[in-house]
C-alpha positions in Angstrom: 0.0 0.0 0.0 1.1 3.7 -0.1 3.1 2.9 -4.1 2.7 4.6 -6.8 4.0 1.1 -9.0 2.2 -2.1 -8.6 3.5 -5.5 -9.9 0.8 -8.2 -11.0 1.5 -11.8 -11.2 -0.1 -13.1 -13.7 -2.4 -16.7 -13.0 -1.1 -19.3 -15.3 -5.0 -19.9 -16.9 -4.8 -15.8 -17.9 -1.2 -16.3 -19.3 -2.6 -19.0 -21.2 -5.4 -16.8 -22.5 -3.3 -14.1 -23.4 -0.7 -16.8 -25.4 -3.9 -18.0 -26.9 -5.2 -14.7 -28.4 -2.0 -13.6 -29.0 -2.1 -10.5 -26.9 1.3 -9.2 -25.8 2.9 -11.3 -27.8 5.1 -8.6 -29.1 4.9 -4.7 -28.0 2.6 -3.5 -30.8 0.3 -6.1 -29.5 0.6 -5.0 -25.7 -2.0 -2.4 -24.5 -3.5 -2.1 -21.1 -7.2 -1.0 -20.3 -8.5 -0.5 -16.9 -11.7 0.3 -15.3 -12.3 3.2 -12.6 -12.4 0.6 -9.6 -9.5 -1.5 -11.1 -7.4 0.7 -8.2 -8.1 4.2 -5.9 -5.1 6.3 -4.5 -4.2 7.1 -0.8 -6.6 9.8 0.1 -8.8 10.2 2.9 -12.0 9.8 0.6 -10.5 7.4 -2.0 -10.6 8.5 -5.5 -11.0 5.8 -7.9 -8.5 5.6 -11.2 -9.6 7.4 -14.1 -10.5 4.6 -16.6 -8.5 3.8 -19.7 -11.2 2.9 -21.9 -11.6 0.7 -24.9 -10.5 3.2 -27.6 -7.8 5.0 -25.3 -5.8 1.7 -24.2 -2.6 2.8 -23.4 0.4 1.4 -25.3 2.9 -0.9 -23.3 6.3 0.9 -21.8 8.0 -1.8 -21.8 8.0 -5.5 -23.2 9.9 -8.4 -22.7 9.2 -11.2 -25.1 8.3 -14.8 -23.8 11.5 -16.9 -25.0 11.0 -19.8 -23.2 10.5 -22.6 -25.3 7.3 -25.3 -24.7 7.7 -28.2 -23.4 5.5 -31.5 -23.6 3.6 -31.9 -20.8 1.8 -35.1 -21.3 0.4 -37.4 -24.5 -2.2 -39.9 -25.0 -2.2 -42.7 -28.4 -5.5 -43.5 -28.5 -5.6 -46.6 -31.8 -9.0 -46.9 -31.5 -9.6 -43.1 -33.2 -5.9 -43.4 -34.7 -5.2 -40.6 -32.9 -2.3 -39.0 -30.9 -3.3 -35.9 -28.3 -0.5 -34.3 -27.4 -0.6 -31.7 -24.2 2.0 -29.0 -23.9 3.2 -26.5 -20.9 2.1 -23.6 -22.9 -0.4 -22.6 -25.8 1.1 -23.4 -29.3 0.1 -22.9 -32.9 -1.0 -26.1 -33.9 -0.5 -25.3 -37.4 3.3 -25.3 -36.5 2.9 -28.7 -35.5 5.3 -31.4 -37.9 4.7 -34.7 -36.8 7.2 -36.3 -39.4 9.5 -35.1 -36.4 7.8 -37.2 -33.9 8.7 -40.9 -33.3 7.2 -44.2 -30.9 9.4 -46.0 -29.1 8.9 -49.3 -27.3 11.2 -48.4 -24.1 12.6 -45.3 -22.2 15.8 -46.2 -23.4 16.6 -48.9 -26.6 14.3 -51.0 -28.2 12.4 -50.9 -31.1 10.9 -47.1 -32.9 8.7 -45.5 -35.6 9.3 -42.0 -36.8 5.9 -41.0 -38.3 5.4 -39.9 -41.5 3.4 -36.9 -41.0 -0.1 -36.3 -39.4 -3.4 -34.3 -39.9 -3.5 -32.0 -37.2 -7.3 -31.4 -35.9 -8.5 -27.4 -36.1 -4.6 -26.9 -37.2 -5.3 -22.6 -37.0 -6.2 -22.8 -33.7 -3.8 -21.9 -30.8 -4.1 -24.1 -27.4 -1.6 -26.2 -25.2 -3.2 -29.3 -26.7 -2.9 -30.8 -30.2 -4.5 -33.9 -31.8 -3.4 -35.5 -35.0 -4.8 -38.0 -37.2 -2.2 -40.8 -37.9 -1.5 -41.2 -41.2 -2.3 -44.5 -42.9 1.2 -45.8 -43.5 2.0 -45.2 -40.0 -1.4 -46.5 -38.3 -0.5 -49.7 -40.5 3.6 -49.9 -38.8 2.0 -48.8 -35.4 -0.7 -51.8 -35.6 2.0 -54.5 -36.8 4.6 -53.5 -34.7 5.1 -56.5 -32.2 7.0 -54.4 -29.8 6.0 -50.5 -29.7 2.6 -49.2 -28.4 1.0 -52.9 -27.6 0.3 -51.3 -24.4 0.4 -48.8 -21.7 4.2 -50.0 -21.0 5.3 -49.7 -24.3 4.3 -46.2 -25.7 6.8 -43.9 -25.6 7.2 -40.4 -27.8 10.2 -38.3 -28.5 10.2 -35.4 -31.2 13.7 -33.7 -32.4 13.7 -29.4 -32.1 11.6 -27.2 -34.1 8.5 -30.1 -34.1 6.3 -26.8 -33.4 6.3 -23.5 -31.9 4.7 -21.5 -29.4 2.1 -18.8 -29.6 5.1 -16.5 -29.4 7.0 -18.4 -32.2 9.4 -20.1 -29.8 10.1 -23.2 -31.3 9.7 -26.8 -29.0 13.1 -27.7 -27.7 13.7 -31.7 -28.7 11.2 -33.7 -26.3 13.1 -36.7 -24.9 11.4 -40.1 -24.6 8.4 -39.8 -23.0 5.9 -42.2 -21.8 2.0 -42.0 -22.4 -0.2 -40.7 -19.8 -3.1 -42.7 -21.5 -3.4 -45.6 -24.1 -6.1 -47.0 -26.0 -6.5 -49.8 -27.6 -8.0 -50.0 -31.2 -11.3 -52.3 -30.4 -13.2 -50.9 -33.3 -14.3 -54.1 -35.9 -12.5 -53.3 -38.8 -14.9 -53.2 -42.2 -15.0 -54.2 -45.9 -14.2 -50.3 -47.7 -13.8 -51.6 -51.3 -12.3 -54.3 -53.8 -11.2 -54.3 -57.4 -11.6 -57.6 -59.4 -8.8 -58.2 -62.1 -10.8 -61.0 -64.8 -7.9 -61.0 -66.5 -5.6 -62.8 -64.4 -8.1 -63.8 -61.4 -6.9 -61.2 -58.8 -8.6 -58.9 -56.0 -7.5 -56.2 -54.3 -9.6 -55.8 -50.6 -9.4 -53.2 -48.6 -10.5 -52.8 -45.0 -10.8 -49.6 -42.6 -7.9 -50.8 -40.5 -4.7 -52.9 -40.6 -5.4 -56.7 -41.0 -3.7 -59.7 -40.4 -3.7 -61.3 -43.9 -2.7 -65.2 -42.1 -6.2 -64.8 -41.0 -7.3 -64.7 -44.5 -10.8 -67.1 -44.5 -11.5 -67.3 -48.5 -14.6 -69.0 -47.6 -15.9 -65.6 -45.7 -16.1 -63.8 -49.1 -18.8 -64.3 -51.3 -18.8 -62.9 -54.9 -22.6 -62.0 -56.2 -24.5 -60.1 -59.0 -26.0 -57.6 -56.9 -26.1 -55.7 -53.0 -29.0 -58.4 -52.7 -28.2 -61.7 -55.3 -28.7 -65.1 -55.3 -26.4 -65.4 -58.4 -23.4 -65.8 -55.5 -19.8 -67.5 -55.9 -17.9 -68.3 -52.3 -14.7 -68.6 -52.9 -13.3 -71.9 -51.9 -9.9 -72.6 -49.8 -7.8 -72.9 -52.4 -8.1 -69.1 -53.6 -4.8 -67.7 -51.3 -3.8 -64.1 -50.1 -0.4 -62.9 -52.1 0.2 -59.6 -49.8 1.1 -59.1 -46.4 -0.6 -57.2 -43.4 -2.2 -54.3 -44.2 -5.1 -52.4 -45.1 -5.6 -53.5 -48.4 -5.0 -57.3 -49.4 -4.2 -58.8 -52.5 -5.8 -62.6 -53.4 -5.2 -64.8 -55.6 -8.5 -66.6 -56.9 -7.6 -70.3 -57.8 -8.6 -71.7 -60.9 -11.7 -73.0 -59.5 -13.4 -69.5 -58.7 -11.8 -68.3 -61.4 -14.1 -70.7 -63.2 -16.9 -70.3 -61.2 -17.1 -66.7 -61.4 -16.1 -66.7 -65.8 -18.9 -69.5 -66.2 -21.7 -68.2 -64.0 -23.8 -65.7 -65.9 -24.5 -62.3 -65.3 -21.6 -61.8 -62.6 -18.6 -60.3 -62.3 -18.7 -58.6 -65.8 -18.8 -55.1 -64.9 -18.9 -53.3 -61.4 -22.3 -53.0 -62.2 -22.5 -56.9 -61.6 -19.9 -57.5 -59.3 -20.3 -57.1 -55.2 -19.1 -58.6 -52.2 -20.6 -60.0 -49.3 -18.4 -61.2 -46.3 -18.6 -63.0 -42.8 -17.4 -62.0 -39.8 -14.8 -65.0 -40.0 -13.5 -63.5 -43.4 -10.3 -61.8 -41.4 -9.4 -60.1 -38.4 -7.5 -57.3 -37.6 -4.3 -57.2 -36.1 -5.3 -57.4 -32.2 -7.8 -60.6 -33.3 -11.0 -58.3 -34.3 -13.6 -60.1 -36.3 -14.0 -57.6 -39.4 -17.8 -56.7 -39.3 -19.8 -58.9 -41.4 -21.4 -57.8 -44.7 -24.7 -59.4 -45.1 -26.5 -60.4 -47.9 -28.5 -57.4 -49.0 -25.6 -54.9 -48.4 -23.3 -56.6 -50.6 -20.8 -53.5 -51.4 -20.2 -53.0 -55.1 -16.6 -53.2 -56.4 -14.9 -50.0 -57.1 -13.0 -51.5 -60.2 -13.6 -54.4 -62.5 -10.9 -55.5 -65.3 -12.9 -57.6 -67.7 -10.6 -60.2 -69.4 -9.6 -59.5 -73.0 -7.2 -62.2 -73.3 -7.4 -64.7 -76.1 -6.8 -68.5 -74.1 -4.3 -70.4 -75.4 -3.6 -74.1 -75.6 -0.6 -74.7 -73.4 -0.5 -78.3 -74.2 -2.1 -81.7 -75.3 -1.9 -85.0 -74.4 -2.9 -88.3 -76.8 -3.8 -91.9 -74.9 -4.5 -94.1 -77.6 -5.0 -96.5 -75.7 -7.7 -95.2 -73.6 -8.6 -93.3 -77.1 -8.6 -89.6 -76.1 -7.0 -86.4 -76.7 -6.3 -83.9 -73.5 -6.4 -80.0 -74.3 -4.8 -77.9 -71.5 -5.4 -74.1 -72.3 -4.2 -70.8 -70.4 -7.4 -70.5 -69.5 -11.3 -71.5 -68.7 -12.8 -71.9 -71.8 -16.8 -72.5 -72.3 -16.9 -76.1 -73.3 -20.8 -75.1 -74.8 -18.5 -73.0 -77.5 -16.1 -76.0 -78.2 -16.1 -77.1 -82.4 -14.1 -80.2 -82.2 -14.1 -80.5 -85.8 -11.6 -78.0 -85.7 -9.2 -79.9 -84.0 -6.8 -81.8 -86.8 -4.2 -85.2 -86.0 -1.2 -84.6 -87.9 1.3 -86.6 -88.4 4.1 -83.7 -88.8 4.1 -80.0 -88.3 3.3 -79.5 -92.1 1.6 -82.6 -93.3 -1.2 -83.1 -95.2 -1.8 -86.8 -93.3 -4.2 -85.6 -91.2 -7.6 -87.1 -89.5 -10.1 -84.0 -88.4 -11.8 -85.2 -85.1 -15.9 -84.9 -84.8 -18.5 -87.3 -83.3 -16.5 -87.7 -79.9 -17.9 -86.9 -75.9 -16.4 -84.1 -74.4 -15.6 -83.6 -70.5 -14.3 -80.2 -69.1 -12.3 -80.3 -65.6 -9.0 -78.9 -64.5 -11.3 -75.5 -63.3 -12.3 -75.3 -66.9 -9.0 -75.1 -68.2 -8.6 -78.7 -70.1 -11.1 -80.5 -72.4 -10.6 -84.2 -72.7 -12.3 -86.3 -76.0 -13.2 -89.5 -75.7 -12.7 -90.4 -79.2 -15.3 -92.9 -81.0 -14.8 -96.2 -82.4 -14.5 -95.1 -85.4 -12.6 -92.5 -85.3 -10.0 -94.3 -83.3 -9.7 -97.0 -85.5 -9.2 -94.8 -88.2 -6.4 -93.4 -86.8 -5.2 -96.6 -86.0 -5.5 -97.6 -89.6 -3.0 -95.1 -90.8 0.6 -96.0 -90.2 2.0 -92.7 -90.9 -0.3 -91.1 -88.1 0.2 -90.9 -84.4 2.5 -93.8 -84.1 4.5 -92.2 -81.7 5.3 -88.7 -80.6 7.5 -88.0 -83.1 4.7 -88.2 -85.5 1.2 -86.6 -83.6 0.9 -83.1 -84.2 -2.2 -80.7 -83.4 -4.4 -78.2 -85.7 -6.4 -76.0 -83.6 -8.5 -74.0 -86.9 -9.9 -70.6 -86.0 -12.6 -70.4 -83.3 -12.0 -74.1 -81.8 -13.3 -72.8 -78.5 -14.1 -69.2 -76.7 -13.5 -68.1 -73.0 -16.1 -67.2 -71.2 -15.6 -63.6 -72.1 -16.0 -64.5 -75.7 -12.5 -64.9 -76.5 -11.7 -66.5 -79.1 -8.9 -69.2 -79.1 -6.1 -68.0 -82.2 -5.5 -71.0 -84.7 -2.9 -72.8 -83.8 -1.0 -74.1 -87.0 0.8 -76.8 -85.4 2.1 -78.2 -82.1 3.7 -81.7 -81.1 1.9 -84.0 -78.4 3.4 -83.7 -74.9 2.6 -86.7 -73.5 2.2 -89.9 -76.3 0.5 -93.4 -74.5 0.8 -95.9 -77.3 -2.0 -98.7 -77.6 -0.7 -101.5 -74.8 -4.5 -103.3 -74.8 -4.4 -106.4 -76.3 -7.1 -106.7 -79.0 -10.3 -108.9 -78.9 -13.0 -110.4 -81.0 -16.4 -108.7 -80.9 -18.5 -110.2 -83.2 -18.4 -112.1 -86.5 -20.5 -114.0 -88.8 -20.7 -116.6 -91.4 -21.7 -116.5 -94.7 -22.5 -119.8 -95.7 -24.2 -119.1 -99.0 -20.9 -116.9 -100.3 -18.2 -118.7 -97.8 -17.4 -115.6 -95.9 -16.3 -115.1 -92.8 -16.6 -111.6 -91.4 -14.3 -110.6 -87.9 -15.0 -107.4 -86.5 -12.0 -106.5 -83.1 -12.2 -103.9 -80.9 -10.0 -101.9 -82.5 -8.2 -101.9 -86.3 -6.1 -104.7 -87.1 -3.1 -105.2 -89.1 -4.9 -107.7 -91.4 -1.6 -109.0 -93.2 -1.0 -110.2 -89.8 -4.3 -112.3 -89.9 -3.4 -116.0 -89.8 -6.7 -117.8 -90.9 -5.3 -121.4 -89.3 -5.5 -120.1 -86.0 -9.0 -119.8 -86.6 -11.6 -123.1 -85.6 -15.2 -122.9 -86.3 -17.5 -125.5 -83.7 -20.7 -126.1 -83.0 -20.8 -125.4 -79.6 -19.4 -123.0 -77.0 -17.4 -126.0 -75.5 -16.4 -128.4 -78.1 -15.0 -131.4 -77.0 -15.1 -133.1 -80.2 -12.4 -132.5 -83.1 -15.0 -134.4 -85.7 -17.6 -131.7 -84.7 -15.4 -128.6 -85.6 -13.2 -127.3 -88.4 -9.8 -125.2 -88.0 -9.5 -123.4 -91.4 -6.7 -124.9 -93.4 -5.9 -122.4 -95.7 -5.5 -119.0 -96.0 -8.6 -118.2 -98.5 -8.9 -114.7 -99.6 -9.1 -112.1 -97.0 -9.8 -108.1 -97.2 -6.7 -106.2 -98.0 -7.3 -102.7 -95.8 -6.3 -102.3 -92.2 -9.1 -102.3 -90.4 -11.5 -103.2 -87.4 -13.2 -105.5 -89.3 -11.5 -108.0 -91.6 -13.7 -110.5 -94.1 -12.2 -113.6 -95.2 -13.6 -115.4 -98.2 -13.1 -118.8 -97.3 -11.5 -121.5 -99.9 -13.6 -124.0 -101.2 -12.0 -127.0 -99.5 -12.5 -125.0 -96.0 -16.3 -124.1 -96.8 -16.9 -128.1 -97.8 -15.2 -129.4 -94.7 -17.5 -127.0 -92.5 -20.6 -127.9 -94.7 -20.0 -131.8 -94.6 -20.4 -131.7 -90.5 -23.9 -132.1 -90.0 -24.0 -130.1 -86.8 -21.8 -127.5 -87.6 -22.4 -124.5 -88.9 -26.5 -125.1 -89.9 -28.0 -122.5 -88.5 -26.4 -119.2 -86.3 -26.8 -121.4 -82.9 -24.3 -123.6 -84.3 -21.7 -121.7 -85.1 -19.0 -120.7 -82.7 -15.2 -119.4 -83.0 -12.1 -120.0 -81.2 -8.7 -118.7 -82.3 -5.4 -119.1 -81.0 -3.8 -115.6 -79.0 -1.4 -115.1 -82.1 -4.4 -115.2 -85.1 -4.0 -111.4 -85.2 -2.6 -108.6 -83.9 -3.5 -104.7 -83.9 -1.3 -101.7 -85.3 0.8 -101.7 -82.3 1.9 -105.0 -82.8 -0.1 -105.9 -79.6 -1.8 -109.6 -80.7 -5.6 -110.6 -79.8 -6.6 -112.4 -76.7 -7.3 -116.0 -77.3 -10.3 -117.6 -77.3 -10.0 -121.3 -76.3 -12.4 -124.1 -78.0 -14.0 -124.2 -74.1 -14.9 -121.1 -74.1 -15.7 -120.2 -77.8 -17.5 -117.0 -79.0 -21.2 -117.6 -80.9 -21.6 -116.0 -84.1 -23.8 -113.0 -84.0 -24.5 -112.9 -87.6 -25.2 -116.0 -89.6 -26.4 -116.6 -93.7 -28.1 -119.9 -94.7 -26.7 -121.7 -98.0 -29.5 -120.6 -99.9 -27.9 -122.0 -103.7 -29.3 -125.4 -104.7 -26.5 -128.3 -105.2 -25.8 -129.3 -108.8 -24.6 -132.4 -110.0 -21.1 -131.7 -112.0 -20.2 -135.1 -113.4 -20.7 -138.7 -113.2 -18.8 -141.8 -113.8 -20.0 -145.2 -114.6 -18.5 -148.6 -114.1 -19.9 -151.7 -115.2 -17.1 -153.8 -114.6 -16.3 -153.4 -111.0 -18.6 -155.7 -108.9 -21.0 -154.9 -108.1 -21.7 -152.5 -111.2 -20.8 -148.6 -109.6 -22.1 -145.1 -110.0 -20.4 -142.2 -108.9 -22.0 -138.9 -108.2 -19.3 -135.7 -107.7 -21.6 -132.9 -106.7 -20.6 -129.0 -106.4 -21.0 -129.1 -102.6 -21.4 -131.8 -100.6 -24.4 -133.9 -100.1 -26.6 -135.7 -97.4 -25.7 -139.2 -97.7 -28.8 -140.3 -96.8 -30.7 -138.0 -99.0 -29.5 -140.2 -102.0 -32.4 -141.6 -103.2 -31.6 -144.4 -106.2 -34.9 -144.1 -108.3 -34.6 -140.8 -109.2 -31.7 -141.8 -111.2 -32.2 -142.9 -114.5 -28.8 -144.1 -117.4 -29.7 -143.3 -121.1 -28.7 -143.9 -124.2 -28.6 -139.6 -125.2 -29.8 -136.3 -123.7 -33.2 -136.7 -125.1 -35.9 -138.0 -122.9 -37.1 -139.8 -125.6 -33.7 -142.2 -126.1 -33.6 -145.4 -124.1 -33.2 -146.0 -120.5 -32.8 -147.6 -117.4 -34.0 -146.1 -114.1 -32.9 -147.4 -111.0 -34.7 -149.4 -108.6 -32.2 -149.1 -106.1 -28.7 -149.8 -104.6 -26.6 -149.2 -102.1 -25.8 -146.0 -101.4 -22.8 -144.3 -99.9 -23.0 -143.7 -95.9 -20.9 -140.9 -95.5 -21.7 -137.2 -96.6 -19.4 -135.8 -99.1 -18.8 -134.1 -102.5 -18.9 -137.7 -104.2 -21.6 -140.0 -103.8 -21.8 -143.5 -105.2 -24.7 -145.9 -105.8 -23.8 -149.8 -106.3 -26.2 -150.8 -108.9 -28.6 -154.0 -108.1 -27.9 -157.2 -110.2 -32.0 -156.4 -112.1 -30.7 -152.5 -112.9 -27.1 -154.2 -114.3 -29.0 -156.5 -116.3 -31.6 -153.9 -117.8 -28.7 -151.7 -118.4 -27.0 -154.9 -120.4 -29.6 -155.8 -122.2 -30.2 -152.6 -124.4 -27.4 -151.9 -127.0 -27.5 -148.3 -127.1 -27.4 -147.6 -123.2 -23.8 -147.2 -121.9 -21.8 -149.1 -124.4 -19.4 -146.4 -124.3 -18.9 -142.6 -122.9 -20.8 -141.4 -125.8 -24.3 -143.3 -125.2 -23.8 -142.9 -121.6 -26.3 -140.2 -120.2 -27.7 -139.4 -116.9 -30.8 -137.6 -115.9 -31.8 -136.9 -112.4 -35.1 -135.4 -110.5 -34.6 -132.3 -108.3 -35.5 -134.8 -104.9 -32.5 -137.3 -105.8 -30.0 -135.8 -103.7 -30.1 -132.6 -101.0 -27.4 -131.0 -99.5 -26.4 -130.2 -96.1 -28.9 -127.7 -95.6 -31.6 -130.0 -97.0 -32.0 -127.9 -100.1 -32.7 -130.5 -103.0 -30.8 -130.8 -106.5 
């Protein structure tokens, strides 16, 4: 009391205001105002100060500038928000603030760090003793996946070099040593699905999430692909699709083929963005401290930001040729719409530039491989008539492909390029042995027809080998014919051979009464080296137990004909002999419809038989021993058989029948 000079100290939260508006930051900034009652002299009746009012303040005398730099006082990371709030000893300009200056350290001293990369500082023109910054995305991602700094409390630490910011008298921050965090927060916030782009062209996704995930959690079988927010034209991806990319906010997959094929052969999805969103469970991934991402249901399917159709043409990579499973492989670059395959466009060559070639058609087609290979089951024809040519696919020297223009499409309509010529990869050469599967017999022509299971090299065709019986099991050699010559057989390679059998063969099988009369009594056997196919491989045997029944059979339709006769009157008793074209029923032979005369006329003399005795065995020649009353007509007349020119002989059609019963 009783001064003229009074000293006010000023309270720390006025400083602060005054730092904050920036008054007396410097002298032109410094002026004083003061009310009448802000201070009365010493006089017996008080007189209050005479104001200094708004308009009038007076102008400081002196200033002395704050230099004393700010310190930081406290800091909080809070990972939930991604946040860092930092709290200083003084007001500062918050738009001074660097936070590329600013790292995290695991421990007081040592350990591991992260020097941010920058930050967005929250109402940056403001001026306060507190600051918040939003993390930047690369550095919430090395915070999050850092094993060692800011897991917790006890491991969140801050240091900033000098100059990180400055006051609200522009003093910069001295460097702030390692400081630990007066709060922490843990990021408990589900991460979510924010977006995907779909690649068709080589089957790959990017995904990216709201926070940092753990990509080992990767569950392919959480994301569903579908046509719309709300779809039942959906694609899950199965396990096999993987993730390429590490932790992060975005993660990069792989679809396998599967999917791939899924997706390109489902219609109407994942075509455009327009048809292309994604739906996800809450066991799709998790975030880095074992957060379920939040689920996206069906009916909020979130539509993808990019989608790469695929404008590639597929390619075939390679082919494969079994003959003896008879089919071709085609492995191609890419899943191709087996509803747009032409296999008549696929050509067998037998060299890069041949013109031995067989065009493929008529075979079944199965897709598998995710789409990506096409196998033909070739038919029976067609494999034997590749078979049949010796120049073609007889190993993998000599099969070559032909893919003509528009052999097959993708299933974005591209079209496979013609493909002038390209060796097999893998040859299998026909190792099956080759069997019998039907024949038949031609008894009115003597032919034999022999159709295999596959074509036949029919110069290797031994017809000796081959026994025709009467019954499956033929225990009796009288009762059966093996074929004693080689006859005349079909001169083609083929899977079914004819053989026109010699005329001594076709007697010997039409003299057995039981054999070969009708088609249930006519069997085949063959030895295992009758025949062999193209690869040398020769047929299974059929043993005479066990012998295969004809499934084709043709009566001998063509009556027998007497071709010459020879009479002996000298031999006792008298003889006539009978050759016939085929052979003949012995006991068919009937005498009395014989008769000798003396010319071809009817009208010259004659002597018909009464009778004889007649051969007992069936054959080509019959004979008929005349009876002592038909010698002795045939004696007694001087024109009759004197001598081969008055020797004649007329029959009826009922004289003689052949093994088939059919008369003369």
């Amino acid at each position: 009391d009783g001064i003229s000079t009074v000293q006010v100290t000023l309270s720390a939260s006025d400083l602060e205001q005054l730092k904050i508006k920036g008054i007396g930051a410097t002298q032109a900034k410094s002026f004083l105002r003061m009310t009448a009652t802000s201070v009365s002299d010493m006089a017996f009746t008080a007189n209050d100060l005479v104001p200094i009012v708004d308009g009038s303040a007076r102008p400081v005398d002196v200033h002395i500038a704050d230099t004393t730099p700010p310190t930081l006082a406290s800091f909080d990371l809070d990972l939930d928000l991604e946040q860092v709030r930092l709290t200083f000893s003084e007001p500062i300009q918050r738009s001074t603030l660097n936070m590329s200056l600013y790292s995290f350290h695991s421990a007081q001293t040592g350990g591991q760090s992260i020097t941010l990369t920058g930050g967005t500082v929250i109402a940056p023109t403001t001026v306060s003793t507190t600051a918040t910054a939003n993390l930047l995305s690369a550095d919430r991602r090395n915070l999050k996946l850092s094993t060692t700094v800011a897991r917790n409390l006890s491991t969140t630490f801050i240091s900033a070099v000098a100059s990180s910011l400055q006051d609200a008298s522009g003093v910069s921050l001295a460097a702030i040593p390692r400081t630990q965090a007066k709060n922490f927060i843990r990021d408990v916030t589900r991460p979510t699905l924010t977006g995907f782009d779909l690649d068709s062209s080589d089957g790959t996704m990017n995904i990216t999430f709201s926070d940092v995930v753990r990509a080992n959690t990767f569950d392919p079988t959480g994301f569903t692909i579908q046509s719309s927010s709300n779809s039942n034209t959906r694609v899950t991806l199965t396990a096999d699709t993987k993730v390429t990319s590490g932790d992060g906010f975005v993660v990069k997959v792989q679809l396998s083929n599967a999917d791939i094929f899924s997706l390109r052969s489902k219609a109407g999805i994942a075509r455009t963005t327009t048809n292309t969103f994604m739906t996800i469970g809450a066991h799709a991934i998790d975030d880095v401290y074992g957060v379920d991402v939040l689920a996206v249901t069906n009916g909020n399917g979130l539509k993808a930001t990019t989608v790469i159709p695929d404008n590639t043409k597929p390619t075939l990579l390679d082919w494969d040729l079994d003959l003896d499973a008879g089919t071709i492989l085609l492995s191609f670059s890419d899943a191709v719409n087996q509803t747009t395959f032409n296999q008549t466009k696929v050509i067998l060559k037998s060299t890069a530039t041949s013109t031995t070639t067989e065009r493929i058609s008529g075979g079944a087609t199965v897709q598998s491989g995710s789409g990506r290979i096409l196998t033909i089951t070739l038919t029976d024809t067609q494999q034997n008539s590749i078979k049949a040519n010796t120049n073609l696919a007889t190993s993998k020297a000599t099969s070559f492909i032909e893919l003509e223009v528009d052999t097959v499409a993708d299933f974005g309509g591209n079209l496979l390029a013609a493909l002038a010529s390209k060796q097999v990869r893998n040859f299998t050469a026909d190792t099956t042995k080759p069997t019998l599967s039907f024949f038949s017999l031609d008894m009115d022509n003597g032919r034999l027809a022999l159709t295999f299971s596959e074509t036949v090299l029919v110069s290797s065709l031994n017809t000796t080998q081959i026994t025709i019986q009467h019954v499956a099991n033929s225990l009796s050699v009288a009762q059966r014919h093996t074929i004693q010559s080689a006859g005349t057989k079909s001169t083609t390679n083929s899977a079914t051979v004819t053989v026109d059998l010699s005329t001594a063969d076709l007697n010997s099988i039409k003299i057995i009464d039981v054999l070969a009369k009708a088609q249930s009594s006519t069997f085949l056997s063959l030895v295992a080296s009758a025949v062999s196919d193209m690869s040398g491989q020769t047929i299974a045997g059929i043993p005479s137990n066990a012998a295969q029944a004809a499934t084709g059979f043709t009566l001998d339709t063509a009556d027998p004909t007497l071709t010459n006769f020879t009479l002996d009157l000298n031999s006792n008793p008298a003889l006539l002999s009978l050759t016939f074209n085929e052979p003949i029923k012995a006991t068919s032979l009937t005498a009395n419809q014989f008769t000798l005369q003396g010319a071809k006329a009817s009208s010259a003399a004659s002597v018909t038989l009464t009778g004889g005795v007649r051969s007992t065995t069936n054959a080509l020649i019959q004979t008929i021993q005349l009876t002592s009353t038909d010698l002795l007509a045939v004696q007694a007349l001087s024109t009759v058989a004197t001598s081969n020119a008055d020797t004649f002989l007329s029959v009826t059609s009922t004289a003689a029948q052949d093994m088939f019963s059919r008369n003369l």
